[in-house]
N, C-alpha and C positions, 0 to 999 in steps of 0.2 A: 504494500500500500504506500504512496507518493506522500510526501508530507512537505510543504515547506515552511521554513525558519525563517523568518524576518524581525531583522534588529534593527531598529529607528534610535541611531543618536543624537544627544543635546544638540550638536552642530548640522545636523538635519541630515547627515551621511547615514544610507540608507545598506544594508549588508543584510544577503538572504543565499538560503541555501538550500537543498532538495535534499529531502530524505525519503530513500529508500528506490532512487532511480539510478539505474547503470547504464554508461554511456553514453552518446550524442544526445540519447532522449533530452536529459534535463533542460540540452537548453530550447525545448519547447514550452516553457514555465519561463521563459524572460517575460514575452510579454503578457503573462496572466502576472505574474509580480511588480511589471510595470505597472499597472491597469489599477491592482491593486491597492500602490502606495503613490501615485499620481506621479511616478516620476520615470526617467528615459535613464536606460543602462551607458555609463559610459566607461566600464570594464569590468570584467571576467575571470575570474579565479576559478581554477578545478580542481576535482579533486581527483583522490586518484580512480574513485568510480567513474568518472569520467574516459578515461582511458582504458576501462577494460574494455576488449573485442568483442565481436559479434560471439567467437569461437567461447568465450570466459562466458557468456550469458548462459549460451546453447548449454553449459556442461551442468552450471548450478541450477539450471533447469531437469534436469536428468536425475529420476530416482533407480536405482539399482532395483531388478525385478528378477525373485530367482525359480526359476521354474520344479 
């Protein structure tokens, strides 16, 4: 389940982050988090979910079935 973290500071710098999404997807939540705190991204931090492959997803999707 997708969750995001959004931190609004006194200085009105705005930092958010995606829980529990792996790879490219997250940054389909820029502009639902844009939308949300009324304001435009103007940089990007990843993490290292962010870099796992298509291959890394496929595998932790995979349960062990013994016949």
């Amino acid at each position: 389940m997708a969750k995001l973290k959004i931190r609004i500071y006194p200085d009105g710098t705005i930092k958010a982050e995606t829980i529990g999404v792996k790879g490219k997807e997250c940054t389909k939540y820029i502009p639902i988090i844009e939308q949300l705190t009324n304001a435009v991204t103007d940089d990007s931090e990843f993490t290292k979910d962010f870099y796992n492959n298509e291959q890394d997803l496929v595998n932790e999707d995979v349960q062990e079935v013994k016949l």
